[in-house]
C-alpha positions in Angstrom: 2.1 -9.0 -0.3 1.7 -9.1 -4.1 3.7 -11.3 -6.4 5.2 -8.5 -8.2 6.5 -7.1 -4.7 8.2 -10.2 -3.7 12.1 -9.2 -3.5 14.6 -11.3 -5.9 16.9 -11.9 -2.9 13.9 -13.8 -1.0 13.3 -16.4 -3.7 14.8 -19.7 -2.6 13.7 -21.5 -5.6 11.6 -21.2 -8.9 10.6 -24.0 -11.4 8.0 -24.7 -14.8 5.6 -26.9 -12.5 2.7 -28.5 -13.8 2.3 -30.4 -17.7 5.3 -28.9 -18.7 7.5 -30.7 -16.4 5.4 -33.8 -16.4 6.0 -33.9 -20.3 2.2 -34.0 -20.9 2.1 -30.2 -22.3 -0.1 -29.7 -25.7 0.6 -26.4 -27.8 -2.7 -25.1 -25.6 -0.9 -26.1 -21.7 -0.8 -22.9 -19.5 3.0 -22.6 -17.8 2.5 -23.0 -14.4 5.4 -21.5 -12.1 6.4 -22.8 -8.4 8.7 -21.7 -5.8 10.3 -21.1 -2.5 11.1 -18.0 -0.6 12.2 -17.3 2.7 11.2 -14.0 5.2 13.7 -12.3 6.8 13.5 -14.2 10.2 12.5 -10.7 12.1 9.4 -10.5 9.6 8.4 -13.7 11.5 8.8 -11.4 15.2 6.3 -9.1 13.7 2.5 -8.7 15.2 1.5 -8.8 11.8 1.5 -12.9 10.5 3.9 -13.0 7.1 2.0 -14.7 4.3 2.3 -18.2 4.0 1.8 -18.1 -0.1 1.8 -15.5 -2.6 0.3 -16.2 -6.1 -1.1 -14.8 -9.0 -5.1 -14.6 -9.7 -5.2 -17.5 -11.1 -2.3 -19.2 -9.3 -0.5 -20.1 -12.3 2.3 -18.2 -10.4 2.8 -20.1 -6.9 5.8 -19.6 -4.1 5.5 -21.0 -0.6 7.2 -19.6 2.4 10.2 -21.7 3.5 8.1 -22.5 7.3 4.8 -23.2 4.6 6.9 -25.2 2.3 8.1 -27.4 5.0 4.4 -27.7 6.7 3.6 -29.4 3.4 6.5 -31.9 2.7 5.1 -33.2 6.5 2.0 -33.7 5.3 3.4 -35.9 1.7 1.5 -33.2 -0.5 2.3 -34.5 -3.8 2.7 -31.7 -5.5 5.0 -30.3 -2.7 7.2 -33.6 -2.9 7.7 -33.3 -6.5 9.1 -29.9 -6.2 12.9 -31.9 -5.0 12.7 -33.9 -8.2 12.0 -31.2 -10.6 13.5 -32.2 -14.2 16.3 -29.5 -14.9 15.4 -28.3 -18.1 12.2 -27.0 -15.7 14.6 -25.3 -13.1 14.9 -21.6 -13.3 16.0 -20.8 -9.7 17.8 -22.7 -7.2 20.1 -21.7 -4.3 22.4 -23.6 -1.5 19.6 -23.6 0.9 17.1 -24.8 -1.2 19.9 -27.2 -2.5 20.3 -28.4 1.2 16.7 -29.4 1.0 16.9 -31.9 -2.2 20.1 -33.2 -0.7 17.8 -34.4 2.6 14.6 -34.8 0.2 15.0 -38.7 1.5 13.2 -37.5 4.7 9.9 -36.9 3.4 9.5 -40.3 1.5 7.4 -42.7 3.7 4.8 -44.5 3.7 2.6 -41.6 4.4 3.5 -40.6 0.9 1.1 -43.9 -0.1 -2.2 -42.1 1.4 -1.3 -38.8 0.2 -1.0 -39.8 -3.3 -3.8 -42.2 -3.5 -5.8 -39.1 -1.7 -5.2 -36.8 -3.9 -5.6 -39.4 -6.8 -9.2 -39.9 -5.7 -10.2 -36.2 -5.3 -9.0 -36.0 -9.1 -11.7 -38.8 -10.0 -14.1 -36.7 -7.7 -13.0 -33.1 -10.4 -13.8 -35.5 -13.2 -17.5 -36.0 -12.7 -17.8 -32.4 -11.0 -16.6 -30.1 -13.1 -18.9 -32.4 -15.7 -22.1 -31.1 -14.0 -20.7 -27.4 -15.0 -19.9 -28.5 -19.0 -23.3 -30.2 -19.3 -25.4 -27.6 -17.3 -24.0 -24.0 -18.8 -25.3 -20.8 -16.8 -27.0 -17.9 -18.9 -25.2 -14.7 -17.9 -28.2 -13.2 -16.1 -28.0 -13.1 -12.3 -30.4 -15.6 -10.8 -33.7 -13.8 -9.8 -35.4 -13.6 -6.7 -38.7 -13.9 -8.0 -37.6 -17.7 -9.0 -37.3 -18.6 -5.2 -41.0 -17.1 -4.2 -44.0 -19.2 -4.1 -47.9 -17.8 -3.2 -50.6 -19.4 -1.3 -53.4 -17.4 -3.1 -56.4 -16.1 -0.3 -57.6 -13.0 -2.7 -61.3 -13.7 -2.0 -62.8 -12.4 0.8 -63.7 -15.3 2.3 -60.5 -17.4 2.0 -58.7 -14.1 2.9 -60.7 -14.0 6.1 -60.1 -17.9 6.9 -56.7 -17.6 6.6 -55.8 -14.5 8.2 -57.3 -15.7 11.3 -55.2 -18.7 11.1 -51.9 -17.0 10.4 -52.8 -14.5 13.5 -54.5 -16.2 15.7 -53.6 -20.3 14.5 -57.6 -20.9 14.8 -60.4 -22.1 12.3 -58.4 -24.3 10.7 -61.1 -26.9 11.0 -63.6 -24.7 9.1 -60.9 -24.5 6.3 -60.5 -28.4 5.9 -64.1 -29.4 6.4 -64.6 -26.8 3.2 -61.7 -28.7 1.8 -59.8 -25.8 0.9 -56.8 -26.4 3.3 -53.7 -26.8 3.1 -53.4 -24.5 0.2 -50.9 -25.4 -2.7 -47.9 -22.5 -2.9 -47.7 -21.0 -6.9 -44.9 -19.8 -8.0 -45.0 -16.2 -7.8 -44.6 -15.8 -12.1 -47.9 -17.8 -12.2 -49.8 -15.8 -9.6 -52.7 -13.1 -10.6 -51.3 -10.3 -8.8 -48.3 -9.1 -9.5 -45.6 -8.3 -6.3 -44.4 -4.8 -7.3 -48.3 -4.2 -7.0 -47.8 -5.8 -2.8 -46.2 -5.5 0.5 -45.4 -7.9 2.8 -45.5 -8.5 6.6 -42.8 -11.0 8.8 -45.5 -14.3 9.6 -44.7 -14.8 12.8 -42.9 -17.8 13.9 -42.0 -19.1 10.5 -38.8 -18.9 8.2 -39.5 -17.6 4.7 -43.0 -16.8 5.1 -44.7 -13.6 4.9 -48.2 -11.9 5.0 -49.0 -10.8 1.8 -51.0 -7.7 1.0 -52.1 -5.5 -1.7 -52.5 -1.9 -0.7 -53.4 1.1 -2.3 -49.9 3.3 -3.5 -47.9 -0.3 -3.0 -44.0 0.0 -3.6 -43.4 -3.7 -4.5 -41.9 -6.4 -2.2 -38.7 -5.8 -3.6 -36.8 -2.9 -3.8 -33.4 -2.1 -4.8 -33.0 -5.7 -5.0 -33.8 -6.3 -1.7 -37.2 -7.7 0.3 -38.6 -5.0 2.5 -41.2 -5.7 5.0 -43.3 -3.3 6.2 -45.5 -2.6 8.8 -49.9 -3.0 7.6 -52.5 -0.7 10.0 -54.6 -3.4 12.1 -57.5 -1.9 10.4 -56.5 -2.0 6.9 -55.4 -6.3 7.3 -58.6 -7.5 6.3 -59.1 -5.5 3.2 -55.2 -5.6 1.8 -54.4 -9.5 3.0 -54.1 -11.4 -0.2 -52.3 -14.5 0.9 -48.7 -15.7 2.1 -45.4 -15.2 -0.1 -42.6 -17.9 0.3 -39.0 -16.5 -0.6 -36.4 -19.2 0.2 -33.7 -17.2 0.3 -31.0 -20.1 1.2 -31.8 -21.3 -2.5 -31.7 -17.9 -4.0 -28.2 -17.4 -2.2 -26.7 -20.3 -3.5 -28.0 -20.4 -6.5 -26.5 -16.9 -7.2 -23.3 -18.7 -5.4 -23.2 -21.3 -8.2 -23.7 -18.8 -10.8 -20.6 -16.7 -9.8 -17.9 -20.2 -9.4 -19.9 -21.0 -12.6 -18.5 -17.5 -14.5 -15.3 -17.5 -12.4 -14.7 -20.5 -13.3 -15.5 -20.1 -17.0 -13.7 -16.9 -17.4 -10.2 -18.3 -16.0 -10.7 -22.1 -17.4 -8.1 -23.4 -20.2 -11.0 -24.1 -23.2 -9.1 -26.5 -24.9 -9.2 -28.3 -21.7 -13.0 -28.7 -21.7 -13.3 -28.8 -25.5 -14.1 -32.4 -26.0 -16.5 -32.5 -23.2 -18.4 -29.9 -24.5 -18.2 -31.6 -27.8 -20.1 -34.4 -26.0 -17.3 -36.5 -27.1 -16.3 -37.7 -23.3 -19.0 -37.4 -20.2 -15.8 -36.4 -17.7 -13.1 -34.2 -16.9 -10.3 -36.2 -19.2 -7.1 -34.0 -17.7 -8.2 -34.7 -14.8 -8.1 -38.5 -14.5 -4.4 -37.9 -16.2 -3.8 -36.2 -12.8 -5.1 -39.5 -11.0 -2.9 -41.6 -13.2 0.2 -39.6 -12.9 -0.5 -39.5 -9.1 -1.0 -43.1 -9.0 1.7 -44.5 -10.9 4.4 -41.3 -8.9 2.8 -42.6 -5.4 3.5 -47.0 -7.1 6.9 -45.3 -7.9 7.8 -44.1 -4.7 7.0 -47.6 -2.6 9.1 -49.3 -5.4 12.2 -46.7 -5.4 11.9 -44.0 -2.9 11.2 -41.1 -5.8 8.3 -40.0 -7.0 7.6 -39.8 -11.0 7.7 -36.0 -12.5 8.9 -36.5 -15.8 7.0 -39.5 -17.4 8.4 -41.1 -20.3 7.7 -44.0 -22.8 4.4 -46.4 -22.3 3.5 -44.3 -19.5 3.6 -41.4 -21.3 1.8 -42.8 -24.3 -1.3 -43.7 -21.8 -1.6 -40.3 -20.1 -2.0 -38.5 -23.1 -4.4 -41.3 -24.2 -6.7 -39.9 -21.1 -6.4 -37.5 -22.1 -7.2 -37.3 -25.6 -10.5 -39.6 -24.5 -9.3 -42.6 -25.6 -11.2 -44.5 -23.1 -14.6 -44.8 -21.4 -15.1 -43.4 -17.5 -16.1 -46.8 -16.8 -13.2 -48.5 -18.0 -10.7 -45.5 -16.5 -12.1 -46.8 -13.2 -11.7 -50.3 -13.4 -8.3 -49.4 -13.9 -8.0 -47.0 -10.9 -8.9 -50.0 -9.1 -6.9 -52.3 -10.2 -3.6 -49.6 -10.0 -4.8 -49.0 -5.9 -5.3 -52.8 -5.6 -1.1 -53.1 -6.8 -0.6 -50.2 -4.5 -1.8 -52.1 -1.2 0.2 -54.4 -1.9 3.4 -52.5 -2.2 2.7 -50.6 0.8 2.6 -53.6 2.8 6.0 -55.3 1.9 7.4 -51.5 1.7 10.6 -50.5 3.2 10.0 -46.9 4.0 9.4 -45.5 7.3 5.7 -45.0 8.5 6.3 -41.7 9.5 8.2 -38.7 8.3 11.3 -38.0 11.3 9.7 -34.7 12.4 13.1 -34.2 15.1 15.3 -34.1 12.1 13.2 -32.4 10.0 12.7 -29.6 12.3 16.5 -29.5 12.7 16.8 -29.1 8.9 14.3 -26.5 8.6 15.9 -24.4 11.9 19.3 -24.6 10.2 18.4 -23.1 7.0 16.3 -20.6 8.6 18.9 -19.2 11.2 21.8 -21.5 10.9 21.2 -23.5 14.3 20.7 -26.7 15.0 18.4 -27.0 18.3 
């Protein structure tokens, strides 16, 4: 199902989500949209599974399915939680079920709440230094190319064609090759080699990965066509005459190398600039919006083992800080000595907390069951 087909009298609930709500939007801030719908329960009867989410490309525009939406609250997902405090002026869409919800939203605050947050705190350090290797290391907008992942070992005299074909065949003379000290043989890259592989064919090397017989025969089509290695089939008589040496193509590190280079444009193509803008300036050496995210996270998760609510709208000193982040104001070094410190307090008030370990999955279940088909089993 696409967004745009998602019927008005499904949606449960729709709110801004994201910087706008957590009052850390600049002029540049995308506005990030989250909600709840509900299936008709007979969609659910269906051989064919209802979607659990539907979203927009870029997944600025979010809505969980009410059984989804639940799965997450059980598992503390902190951007799940914070949907039951949402600030009003953020609130474009509520309803009496969804209102039912935020009335019981005491359920999903435990102590569970404490790993999630931290969690998810620590993945944003992890985003900070990652999406660095990215800003520091820009791709060129050529595909990768094969010929970057092929190496030769060169046997285009006679004799070193001869010595080595019987060892690739037949795994003999090897001896005679290291007494003349010409064995093992250094792999070129294939750029650097004397022939050239449109002028070649190659043959599977048996019992090997990557590695091919290499050959040069008359009329020869190339090694790669259409983009693609072809490997062909060389008359017994013809081997010692046309066998020029072995081609390596590691084609694990061309595929993810070409991989990388599509996340790289993906990425670059739906990223927020301004986001990255300092970085790129060589300003910062991390990924400043995200450590806001682990501050924020932090200091909702501190908020929750002190009075049973996470943060979403942040205010005053704490406000001040976050946009401090992430303006740059401080060093990656010192944002981590801070991050300890704030999970060091955090320990602490998870061990003289009041909340419940776990989340009451019985009553939980009941509420969810009610909503969905008004009974309570």
């Amino acid at each position: 199902m696409q967004l745009n087909q998602l019927p008005k009298e499904w949606k449960l609930f729709e709110t801004v989500a994201g910087s706008h709500a957590y009052g850390t939007s600049t002029p540049e801030s995308d506005i990030d949209i989250r909600g709840v719908f509900q299936m008709p329960t007979n969609k659910h009867l269906s051989l064919r599974e209802p979607p659990e989410r539907i979203a927009d490309a870029k997944s600025d525009i979010e809505f969980h399915e009410l059984k989804k939406f639940f799965c997450e609250l059980l598992k503390a997902a902190p951007n799940v939680i914070e949907l039951l405090w949402m600030p009003e002026d953020c609130v474009r869409l509520t309803t009496p079920k969804m209102q039912r919800i935020i009335d019981n939203r005491a359920l999903f605050v435990t102590q569970k709440c404490f790993h999630s947050f931290s969690g998810y705190a620590y993945a944003q350090i992890k985003r900070a230094k990652g999406q660095n290797k990215w800003i520091n290391r820009p791709m060129g907008e050529e595909r990768p190319d094969k010929l970057d992942f092929c190496w030769v070992i060169d046997a285009s005299d006679y004799e070193m064609a001869q010595a080595m074909i019987r060892t690739t065949l037949h795994y003999s003379n090897i001896q005679k090759l290291i007494d003349a000290n010409r064995f093992p043989m250094r792999p070129v890259p294939a750029s650097e080699w004397k022939l050239q592989l449109q002028d070649c064919a190659v043959a599977k090397l048996e019992h090997t990965e990557n590695m091919y017989r290499l050959y040069s025969p008359p009329h020869a089509k190339g090694v790669f066509r259409n983009g693609n290695l072809v490997v062909e089939s060389i008359p017994k008589e013809d081997e010692w005459s046309w066998f020029r040496g072995l081609l390596i193509f590691n084609e694990q590190a061309y595929e993810a190398a070409v991989r990388d280079w599509k996340n790289y444009w993906e990425w670059k193509k739906h990223r927020n600039e301004a986001r990255y803008r300092t970085q790129e300036a060589g300003e910062i050496d991390y990924d400043s919006k995200s450590m806001l995210h682990c501050f924020r996270l932090l200091w909702s998760g501190k908020n929750i083992l002190e009075s049973g609510a996470p943060i979403v709208r942040f205010e005053g000193r704490q406000l001040e800080e976050l946009m401090k982040i992430r303006n740059g104001g401080y060093t990656h070094e010192e944002l981590m000595q801070w991050v300890e410190q704030e999970m060091s307090e955090l320990e602490k008030l998870r061990e003289v907390s009041g909340l419940p370990h776990e989340i009451n999955v019985k009553k939980v279940d009941e509420l969810y069951l009610d909503i969905r088909i008004g009974e309570t089993k």
